[in-house]
Backbone as a printed PyTorch tensor [residue, N CA C, xyz], in Angstrom:
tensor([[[-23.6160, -33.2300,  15.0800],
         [-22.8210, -32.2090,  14.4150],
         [-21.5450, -31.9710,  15.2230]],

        [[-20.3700, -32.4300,  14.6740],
         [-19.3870, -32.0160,  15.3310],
         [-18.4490, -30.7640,  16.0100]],

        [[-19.0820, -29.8060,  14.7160],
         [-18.9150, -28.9150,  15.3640],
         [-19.1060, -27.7590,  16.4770]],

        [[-20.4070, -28.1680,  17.2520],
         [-20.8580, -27.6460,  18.2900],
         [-19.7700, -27.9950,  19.2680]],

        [[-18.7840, -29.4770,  18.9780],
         [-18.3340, -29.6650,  20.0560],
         [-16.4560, -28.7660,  20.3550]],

        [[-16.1700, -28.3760,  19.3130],
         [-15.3210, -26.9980,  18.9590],
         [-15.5400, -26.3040,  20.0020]],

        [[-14.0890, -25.9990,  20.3870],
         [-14.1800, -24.5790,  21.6200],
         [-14.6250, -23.1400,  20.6070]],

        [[-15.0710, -22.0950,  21.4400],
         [-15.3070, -21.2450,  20.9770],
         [-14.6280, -20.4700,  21.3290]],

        [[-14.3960, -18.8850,  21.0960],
         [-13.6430, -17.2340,  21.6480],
         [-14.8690, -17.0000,  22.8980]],

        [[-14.7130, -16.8450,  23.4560],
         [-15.4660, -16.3910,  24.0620],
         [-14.7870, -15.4050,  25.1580]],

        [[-13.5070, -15.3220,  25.5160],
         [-13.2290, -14.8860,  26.5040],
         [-13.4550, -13.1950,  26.6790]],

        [[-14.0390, -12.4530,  27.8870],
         [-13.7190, -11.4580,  28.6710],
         [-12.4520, -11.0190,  28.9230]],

        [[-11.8000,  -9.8540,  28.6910],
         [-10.2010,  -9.2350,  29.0090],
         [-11.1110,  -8.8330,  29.8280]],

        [[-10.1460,  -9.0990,  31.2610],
         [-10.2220,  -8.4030,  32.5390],
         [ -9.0450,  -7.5810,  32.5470]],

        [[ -8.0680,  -7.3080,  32.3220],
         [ -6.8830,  -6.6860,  32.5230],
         [ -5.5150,  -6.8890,  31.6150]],

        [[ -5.3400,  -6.0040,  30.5520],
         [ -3.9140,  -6.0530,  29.7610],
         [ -3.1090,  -5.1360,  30.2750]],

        [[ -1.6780,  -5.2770,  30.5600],
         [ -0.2460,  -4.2790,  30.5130],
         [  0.7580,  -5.2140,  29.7920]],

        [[  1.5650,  -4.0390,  29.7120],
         [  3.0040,  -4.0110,  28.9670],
         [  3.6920,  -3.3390,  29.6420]],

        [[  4.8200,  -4.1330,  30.0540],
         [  6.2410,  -3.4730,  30.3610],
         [  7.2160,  -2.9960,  28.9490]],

        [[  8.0340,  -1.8180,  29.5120],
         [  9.1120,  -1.2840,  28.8100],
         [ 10.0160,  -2.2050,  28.0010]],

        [[ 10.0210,  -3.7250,  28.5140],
         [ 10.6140,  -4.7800,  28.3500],
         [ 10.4540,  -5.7840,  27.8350]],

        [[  8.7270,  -5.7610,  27.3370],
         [  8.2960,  -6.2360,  26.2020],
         [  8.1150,  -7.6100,  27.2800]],

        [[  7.1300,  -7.6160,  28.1770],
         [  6.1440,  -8.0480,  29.1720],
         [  5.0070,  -7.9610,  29.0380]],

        [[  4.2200,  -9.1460,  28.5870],
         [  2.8240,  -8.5660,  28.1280],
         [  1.7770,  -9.5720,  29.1480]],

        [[  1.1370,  -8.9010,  30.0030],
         [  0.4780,  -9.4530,  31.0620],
         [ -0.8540,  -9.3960,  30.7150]],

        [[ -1.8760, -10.6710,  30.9690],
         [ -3.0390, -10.2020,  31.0390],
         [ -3.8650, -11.2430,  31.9990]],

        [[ -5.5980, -11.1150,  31.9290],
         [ -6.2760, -11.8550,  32.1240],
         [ -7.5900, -12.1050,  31.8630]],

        [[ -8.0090, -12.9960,  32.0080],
         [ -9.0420, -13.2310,  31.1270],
         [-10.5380, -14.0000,  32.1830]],

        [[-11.6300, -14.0000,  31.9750],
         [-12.6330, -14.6610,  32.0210],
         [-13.3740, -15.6630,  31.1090]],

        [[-14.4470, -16.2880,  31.3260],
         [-15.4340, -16.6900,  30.6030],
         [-14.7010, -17.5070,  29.5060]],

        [[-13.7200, -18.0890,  29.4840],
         [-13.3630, -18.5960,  28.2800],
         [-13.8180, -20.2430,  28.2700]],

        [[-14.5360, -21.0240,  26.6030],
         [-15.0800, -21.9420,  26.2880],
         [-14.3760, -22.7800,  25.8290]],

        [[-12.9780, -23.1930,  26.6570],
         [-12.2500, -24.0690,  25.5750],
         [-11.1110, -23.8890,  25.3560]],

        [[-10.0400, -24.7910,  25.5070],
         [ -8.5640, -24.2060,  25.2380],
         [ -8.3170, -23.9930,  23.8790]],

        [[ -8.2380, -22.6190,  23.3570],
         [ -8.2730, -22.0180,  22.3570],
         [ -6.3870, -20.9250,  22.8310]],

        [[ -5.9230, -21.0130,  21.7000],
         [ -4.5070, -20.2620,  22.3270],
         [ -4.9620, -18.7480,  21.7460]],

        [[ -4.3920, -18.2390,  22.2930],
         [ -4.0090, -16.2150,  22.7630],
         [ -3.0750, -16.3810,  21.7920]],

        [[ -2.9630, -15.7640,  20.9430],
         [ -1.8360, -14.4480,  20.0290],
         [ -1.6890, -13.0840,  20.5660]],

        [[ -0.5340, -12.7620,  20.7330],
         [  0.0240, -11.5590,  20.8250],
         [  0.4390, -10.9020,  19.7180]],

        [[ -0.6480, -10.1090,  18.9100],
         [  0.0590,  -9.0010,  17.8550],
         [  0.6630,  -7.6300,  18.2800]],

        [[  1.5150,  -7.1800,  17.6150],
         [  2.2290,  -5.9990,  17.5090],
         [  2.3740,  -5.0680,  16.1010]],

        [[  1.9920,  -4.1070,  16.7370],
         [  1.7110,  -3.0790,  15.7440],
         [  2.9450,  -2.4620,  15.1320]],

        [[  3.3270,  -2.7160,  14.0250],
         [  4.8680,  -2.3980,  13.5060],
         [  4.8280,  -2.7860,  11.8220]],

        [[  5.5020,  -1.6220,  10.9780],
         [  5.7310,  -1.7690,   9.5680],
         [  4.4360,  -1.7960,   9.1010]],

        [[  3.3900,  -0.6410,  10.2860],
         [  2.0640,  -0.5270,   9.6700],
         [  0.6950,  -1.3750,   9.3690]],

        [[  1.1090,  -2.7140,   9.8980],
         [  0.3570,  -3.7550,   9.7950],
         [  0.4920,  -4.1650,  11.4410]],

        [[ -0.2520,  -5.1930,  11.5050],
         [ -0.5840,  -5.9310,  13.1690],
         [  0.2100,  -7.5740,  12.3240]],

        [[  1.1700,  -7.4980,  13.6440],
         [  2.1120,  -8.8250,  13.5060],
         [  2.1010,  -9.7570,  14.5130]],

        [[  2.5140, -11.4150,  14.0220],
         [  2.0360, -12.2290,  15.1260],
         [  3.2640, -11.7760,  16.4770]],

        [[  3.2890, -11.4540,  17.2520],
         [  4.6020, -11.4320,  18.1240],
         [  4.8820, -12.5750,  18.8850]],

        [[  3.7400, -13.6880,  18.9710],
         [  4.2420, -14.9930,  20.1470],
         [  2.7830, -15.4980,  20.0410]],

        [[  2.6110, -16.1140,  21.0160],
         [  1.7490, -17.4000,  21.3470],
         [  1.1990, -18.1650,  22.3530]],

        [[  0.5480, -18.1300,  23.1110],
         [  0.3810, -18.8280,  24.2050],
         [ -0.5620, -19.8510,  24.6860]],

        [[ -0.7940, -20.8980,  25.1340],
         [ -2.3530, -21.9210,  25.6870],
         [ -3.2240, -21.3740,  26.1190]],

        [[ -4.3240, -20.7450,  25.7580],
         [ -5.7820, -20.6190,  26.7330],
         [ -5.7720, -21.7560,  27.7230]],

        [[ -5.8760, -21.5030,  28.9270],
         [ -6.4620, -22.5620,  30.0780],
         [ -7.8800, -22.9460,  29.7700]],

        [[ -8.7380, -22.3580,  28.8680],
         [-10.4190, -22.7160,  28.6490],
         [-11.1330, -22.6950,  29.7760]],

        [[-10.9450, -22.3770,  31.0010],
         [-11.8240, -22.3130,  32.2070],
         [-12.8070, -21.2110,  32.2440]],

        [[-13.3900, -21.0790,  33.5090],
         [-14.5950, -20.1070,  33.8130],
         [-14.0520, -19.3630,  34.5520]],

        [[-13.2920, -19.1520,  35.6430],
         [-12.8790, -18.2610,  36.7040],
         [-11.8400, -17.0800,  35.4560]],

        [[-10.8320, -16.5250,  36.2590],
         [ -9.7900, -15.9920,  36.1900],
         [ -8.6430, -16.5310,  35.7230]],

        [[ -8.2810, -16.6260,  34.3990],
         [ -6.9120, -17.1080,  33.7440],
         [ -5.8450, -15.6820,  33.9350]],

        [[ -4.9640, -16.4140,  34.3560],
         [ -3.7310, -15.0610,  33.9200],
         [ -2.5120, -15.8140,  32.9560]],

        [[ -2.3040, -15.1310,  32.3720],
         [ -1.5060, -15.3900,  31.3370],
         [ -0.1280, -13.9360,  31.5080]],

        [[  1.3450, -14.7060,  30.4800],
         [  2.0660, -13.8180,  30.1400],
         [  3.0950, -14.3960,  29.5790]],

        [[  3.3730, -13.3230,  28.6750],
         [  4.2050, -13.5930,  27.2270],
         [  5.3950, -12.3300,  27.2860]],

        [[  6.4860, -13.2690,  26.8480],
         [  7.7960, -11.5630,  26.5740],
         [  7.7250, -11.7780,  25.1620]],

        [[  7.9900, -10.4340,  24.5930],
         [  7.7500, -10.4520,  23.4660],
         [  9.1910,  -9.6460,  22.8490]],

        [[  9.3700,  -9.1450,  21.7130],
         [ 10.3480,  -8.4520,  21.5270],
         [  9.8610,  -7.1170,  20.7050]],

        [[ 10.3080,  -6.3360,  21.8650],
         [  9.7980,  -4.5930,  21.3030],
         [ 10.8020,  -4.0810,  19.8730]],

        [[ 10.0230,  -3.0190,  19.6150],
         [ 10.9850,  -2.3590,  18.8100],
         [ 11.2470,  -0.9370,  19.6230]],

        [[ 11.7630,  -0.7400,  18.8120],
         [ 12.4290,   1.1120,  19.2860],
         [ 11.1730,   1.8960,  19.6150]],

        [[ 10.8390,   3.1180,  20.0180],
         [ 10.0630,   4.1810,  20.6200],
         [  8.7630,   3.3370,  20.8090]],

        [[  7.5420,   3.8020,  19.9500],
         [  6.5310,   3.4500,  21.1610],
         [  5.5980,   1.9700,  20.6120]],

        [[  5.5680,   1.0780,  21.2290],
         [  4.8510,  -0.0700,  20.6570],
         [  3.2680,  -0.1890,  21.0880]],

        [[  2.8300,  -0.5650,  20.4290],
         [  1.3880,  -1.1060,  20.4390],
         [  0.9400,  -2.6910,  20.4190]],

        [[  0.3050,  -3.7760,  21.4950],
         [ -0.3500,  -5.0000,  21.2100],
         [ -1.2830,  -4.8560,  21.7830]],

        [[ -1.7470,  -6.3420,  21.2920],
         [ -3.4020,  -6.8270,  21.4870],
         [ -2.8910,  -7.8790,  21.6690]],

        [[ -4.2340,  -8.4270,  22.2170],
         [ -4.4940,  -9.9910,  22.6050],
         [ -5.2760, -10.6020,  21.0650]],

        [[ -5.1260, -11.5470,  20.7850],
         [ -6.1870, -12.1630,  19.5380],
         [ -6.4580, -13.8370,  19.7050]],

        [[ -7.5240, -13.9920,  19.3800],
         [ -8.2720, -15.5010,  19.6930],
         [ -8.6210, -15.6750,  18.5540]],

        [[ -8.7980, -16.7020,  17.4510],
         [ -9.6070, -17.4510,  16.4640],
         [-10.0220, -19.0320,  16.7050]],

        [[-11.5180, -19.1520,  16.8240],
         [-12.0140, -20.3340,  17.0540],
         [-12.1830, -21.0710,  15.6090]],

        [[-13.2140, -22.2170,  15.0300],
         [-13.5120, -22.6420,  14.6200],
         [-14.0340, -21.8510,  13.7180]],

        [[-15.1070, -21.0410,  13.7770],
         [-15.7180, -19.9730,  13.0560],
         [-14.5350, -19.0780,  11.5010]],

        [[-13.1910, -19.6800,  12.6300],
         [-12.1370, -17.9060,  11.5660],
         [-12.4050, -16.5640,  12.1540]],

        [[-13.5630, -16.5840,  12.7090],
         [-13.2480, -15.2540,  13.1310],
         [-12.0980, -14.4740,  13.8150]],

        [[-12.0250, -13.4990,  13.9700],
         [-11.1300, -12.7180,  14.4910],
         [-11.3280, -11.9460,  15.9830]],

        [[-11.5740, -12.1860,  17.1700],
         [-11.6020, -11.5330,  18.6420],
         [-10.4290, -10.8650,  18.7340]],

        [[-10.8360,  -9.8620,  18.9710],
         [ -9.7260,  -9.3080,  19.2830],
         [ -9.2770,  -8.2120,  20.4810]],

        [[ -8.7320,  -7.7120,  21.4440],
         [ -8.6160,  -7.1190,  22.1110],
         [ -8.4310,  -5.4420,  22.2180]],

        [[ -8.5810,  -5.1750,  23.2390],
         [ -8.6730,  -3.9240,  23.1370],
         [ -6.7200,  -3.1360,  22.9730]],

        [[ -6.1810,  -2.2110,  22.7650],
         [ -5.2160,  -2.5580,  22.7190],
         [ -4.3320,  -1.3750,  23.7520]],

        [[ -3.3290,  -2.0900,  24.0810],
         [ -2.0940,  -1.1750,  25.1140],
         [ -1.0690,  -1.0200,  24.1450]],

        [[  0.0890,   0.2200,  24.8120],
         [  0.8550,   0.4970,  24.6290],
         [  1.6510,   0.9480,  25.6090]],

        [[  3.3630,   1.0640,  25.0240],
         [  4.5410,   1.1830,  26.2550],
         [  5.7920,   2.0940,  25.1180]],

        [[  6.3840,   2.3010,  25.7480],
         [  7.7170,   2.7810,  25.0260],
         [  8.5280,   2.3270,  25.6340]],

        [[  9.3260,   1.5060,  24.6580],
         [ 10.3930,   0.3860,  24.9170],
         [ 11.8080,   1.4940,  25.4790]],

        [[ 12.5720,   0.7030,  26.0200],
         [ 13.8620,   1.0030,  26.1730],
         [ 14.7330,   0.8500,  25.4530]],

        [[ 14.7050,   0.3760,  23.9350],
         [ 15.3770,   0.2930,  22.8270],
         [ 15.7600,   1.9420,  22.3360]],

        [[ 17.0130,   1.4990,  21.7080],
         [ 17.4370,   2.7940,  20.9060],
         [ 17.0740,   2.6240,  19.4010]],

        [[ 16.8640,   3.3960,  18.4630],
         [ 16.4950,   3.4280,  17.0530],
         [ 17.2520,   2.9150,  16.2850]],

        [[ 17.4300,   1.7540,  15.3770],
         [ 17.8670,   0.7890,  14.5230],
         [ 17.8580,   1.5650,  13.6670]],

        [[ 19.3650,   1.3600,  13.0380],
         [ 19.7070,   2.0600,  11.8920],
         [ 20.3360,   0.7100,  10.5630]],

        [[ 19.8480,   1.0560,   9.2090],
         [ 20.5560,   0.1790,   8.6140],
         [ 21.3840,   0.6390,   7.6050]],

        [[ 22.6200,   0.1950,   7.0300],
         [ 23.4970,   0.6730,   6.4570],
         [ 23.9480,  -0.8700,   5.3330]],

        [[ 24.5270,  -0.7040,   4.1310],
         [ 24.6430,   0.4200,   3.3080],
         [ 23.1930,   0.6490,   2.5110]],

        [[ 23.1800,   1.7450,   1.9420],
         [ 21.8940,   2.8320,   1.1600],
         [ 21.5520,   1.8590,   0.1620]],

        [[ 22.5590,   1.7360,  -0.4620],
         [ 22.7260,   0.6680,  -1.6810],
         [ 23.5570,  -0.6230,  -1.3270]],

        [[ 23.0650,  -1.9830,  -1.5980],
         [ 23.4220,  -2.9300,  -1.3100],
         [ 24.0250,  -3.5970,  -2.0740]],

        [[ 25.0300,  -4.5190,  -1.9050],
         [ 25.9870,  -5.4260,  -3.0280],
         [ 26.1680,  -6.7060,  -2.2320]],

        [[ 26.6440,  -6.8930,  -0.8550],
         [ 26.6270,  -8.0420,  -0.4820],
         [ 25.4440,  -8.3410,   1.0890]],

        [[ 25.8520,  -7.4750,   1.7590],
         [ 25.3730,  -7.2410,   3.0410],
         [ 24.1310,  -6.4050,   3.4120]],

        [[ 23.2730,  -6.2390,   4.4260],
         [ 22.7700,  -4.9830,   5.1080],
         [ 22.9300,  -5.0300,   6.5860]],

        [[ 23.2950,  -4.2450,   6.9550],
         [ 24.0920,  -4.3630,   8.3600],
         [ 22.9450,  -3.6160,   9.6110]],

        [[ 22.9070,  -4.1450,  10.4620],
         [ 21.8520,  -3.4300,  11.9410],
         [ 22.6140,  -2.3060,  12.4950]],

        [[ 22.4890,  -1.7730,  13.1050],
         [ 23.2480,  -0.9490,  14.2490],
         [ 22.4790,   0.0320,  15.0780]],

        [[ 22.6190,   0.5210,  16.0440],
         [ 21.8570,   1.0550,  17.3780],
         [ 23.3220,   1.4620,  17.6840]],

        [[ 23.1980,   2.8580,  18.1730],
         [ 24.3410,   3.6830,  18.9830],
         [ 25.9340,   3.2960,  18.5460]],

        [[ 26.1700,   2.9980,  16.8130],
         [ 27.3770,   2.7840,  16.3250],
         [ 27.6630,   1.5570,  16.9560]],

        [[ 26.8420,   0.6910,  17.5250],
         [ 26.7450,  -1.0190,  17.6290],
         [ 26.3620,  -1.9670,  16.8850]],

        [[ 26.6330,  -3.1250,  16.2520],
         [ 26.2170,  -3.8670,  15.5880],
         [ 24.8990,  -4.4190,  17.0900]],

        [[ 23.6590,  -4.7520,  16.4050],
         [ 22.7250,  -5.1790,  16.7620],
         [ 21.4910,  -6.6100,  15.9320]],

        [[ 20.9210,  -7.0160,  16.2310],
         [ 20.0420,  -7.9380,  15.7980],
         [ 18.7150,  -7.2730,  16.1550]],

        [[ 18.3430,  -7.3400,  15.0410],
         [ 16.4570,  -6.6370,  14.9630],
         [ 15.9070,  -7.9830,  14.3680]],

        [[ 14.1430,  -7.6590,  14.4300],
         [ 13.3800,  -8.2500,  13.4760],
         [ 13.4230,  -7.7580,  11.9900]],

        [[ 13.6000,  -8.5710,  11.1070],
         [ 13.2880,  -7.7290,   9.4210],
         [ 12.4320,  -8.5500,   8.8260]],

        [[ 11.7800,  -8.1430,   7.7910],
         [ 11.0120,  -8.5750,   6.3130],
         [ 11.9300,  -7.6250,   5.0470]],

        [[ 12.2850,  -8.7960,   4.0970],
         [ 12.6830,  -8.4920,   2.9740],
         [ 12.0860,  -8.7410,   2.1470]],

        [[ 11.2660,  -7.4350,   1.1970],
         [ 10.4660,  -8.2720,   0.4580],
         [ 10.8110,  -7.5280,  -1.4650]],

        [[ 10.7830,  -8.2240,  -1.8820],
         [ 11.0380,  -7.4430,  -3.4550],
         [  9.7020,  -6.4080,  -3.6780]],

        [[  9.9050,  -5.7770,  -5.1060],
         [  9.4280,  -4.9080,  -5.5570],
         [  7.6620,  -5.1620,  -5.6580]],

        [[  7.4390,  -6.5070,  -6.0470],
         [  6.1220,  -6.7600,  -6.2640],
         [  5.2200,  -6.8660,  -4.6060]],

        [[  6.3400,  -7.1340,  -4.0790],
         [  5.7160,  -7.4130,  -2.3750],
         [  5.7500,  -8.2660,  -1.8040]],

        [[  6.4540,  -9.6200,  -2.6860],
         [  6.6680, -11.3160,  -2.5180],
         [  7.5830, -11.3450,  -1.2380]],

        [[  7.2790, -11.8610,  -0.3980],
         [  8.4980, -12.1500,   0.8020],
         [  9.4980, -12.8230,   0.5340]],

        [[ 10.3690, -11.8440,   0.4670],
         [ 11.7740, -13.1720,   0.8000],
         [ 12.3040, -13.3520,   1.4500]],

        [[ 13.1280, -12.6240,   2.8630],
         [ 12.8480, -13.2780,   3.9360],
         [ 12.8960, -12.3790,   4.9290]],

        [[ 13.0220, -13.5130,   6.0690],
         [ 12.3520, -12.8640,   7.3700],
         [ 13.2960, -13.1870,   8.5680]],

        [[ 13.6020, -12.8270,   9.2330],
         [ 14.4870, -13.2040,  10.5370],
         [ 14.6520, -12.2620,  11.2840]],

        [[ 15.3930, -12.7780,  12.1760],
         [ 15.6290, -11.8890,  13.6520],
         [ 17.9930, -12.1140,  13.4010]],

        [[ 18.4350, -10.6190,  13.2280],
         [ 19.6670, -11.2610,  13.0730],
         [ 20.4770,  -9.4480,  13.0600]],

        [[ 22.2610,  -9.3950,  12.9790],
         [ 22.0730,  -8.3060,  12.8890],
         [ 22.7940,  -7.7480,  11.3910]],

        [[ 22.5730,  -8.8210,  10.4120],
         [ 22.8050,  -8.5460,   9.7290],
         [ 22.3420,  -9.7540,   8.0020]],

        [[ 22.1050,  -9.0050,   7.0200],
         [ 20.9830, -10.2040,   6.1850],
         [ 22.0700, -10.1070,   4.6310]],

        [[ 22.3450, -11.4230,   4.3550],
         [ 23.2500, -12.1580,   3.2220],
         [ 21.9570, -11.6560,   2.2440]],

        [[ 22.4710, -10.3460,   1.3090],
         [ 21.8410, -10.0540,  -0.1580],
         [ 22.5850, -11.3220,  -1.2120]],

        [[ 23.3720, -11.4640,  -1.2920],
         [ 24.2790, -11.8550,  -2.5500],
         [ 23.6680, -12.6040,  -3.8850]],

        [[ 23.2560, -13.2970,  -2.7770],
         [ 21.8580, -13.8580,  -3.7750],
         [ 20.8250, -13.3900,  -4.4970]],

        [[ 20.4000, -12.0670,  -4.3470],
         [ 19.5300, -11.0110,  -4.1980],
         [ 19.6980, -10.5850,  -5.6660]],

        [[ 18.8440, -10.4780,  -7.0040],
         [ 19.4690, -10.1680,  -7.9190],
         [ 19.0480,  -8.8330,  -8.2980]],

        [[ 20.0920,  -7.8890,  -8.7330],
         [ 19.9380,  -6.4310,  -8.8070],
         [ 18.5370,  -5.7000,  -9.2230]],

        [[ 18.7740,  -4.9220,  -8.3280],
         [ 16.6820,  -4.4390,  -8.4680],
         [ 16.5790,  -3.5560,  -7.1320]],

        [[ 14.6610,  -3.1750,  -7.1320],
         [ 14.5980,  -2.3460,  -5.9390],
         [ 14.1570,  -3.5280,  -5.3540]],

        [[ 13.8040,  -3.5240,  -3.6350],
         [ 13.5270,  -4.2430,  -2.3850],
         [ 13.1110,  -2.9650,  -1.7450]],

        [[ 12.1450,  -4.2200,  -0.6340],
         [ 11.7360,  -3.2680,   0.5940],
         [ 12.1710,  -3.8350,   1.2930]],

        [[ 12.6570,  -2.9270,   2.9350],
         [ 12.8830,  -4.0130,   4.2690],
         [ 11.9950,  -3.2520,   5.0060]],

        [[ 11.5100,  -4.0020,   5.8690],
         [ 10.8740,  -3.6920,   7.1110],
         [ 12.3390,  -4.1810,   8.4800]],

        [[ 12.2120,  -2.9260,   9.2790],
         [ 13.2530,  -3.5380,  10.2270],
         [ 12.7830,  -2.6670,  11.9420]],

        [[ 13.3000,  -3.0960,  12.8320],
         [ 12.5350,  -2.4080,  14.0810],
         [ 11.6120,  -1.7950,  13.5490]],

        [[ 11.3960,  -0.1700,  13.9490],
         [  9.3660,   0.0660,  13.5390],
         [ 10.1430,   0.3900,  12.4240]],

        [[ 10.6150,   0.6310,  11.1550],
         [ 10.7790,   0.8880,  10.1460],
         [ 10.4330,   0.3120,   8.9520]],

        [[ 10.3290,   0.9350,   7.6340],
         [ 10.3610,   0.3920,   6.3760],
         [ 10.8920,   1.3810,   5.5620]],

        [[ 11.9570,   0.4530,   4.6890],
         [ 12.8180,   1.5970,   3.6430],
         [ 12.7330,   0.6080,   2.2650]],

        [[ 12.8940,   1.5600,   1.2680],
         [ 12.8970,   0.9250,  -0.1370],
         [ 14.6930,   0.7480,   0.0420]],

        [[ 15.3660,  -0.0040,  -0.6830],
         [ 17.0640,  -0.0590,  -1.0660],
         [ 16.8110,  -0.8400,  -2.0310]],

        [[ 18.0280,  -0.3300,  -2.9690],
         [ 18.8930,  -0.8050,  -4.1870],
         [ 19.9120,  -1.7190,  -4.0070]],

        [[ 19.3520,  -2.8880,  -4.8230],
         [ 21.2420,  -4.1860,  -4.5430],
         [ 21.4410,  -3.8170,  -6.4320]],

        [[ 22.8910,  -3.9220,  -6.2100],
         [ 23.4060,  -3.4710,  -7.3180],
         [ 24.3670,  -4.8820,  -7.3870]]])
C-alpha cells in the first residue's frame, strides 16, 4: 500500500512569535516527513494563505521562519500542515500589532481607478475584488487596481484588514 509510505502531520509546536514586522518564528518537533508549513493570517474575516515554507521532516528541533506581510492594527497567524489524509493541523494561534498605518481607499464610487493611501500617501496593500455574487476577480498586492474593465454594478474589495461594498459606474 503506498500510502503508508506518505509523510504524515505529525508535528509538535514548541514555540510560535511574531514581530511588529511581520516575522513569524517558530519551532517544531516530532515531525514524519517533509511536509511544508503554511502561514495563515487572519484578515477580511476568513484565515488566508500568507506564505510557505519546507518542513525539514526530522525528529529533534526544526526552527523555521517566514516574513510575511501585515496589515494595519492587530494581526493574527497560525502555523498549518496538510498531509495525505487532507486534513487540516493546525496551530495554536499568535498575535502582534503591526506598525502599519490604516489603508484608506478612494474613490466611493468607481469609473476608472481605486486608489490605496495611508497618511495622504499613495501606498500598495493586499486586495480581493470580488463582484456581487462573490466570484473573484482579482487579487494583487499594488497601490492601485485598473476597474475599466469592470462593468457597472456593485463589487466587494477586501483591502489591508478591511472589506467595503463600491459602485463602478
Amino acid at each position: 500500500n503506498p500510502v503508508v509510505l506518505l509523510p504524515n502531520s505529525t508535528f509538535v509546536l514548541v514555540s510560535l512569535a511574531a514581530s511588529s514586522a511581520g516575522t513569524i518564528t517558530w519551532s517544531t518537533k516530532n515531525e514524519a516527513g517533509r511536509l511544508p508549513f503554511h502561514v495563515e493570517q487572519f484578515k477580511w474575516g476568513k484565515w488566508v494563505d500568507a506564505g510557505e515554507i519546507q518542513g525539514n521532516g526530522t525528529d529533534g528541533i526544526n526552527q523555521y521562519r517566514l516574513d510575511i506581510t501585515p496589515h494595519s492594527g492587530y494581526n493574527k497567524v497560525r502555523i498549518v500542515q496538510i498531509d495525505n489524509s487532507q486534513k487540516k493541523r493546525t496551530s495554536t494561534e499568535v498575535g502582534f500589532n503591526s506598525l502599519i498605518s490604516k489603508v484608506i481607499k478612494t474613490p466611493a464610487k468607481v469609473k476608472d481607478f481605486i486608489y490605496f493611501s495611508s497618511n495622504s500617501k499613495s501606498v500598495r496593500t493586499k486586495y480581493e475584488l470580488h463582484d456581487a455574487f462573490g466570484n473573484l476577480i482579482k487579487r494583487g498586492f499594488d497601490n492601485q487596481i485598473n476597474c475599466k474593465e469592470l462593468l457597472n454594478g456593485i463589487y466587494f474589495i477586501n483591502f489591508d484588514n478591511s472589506s467595503e461594498k463600491f459602485i463602478k459606474y
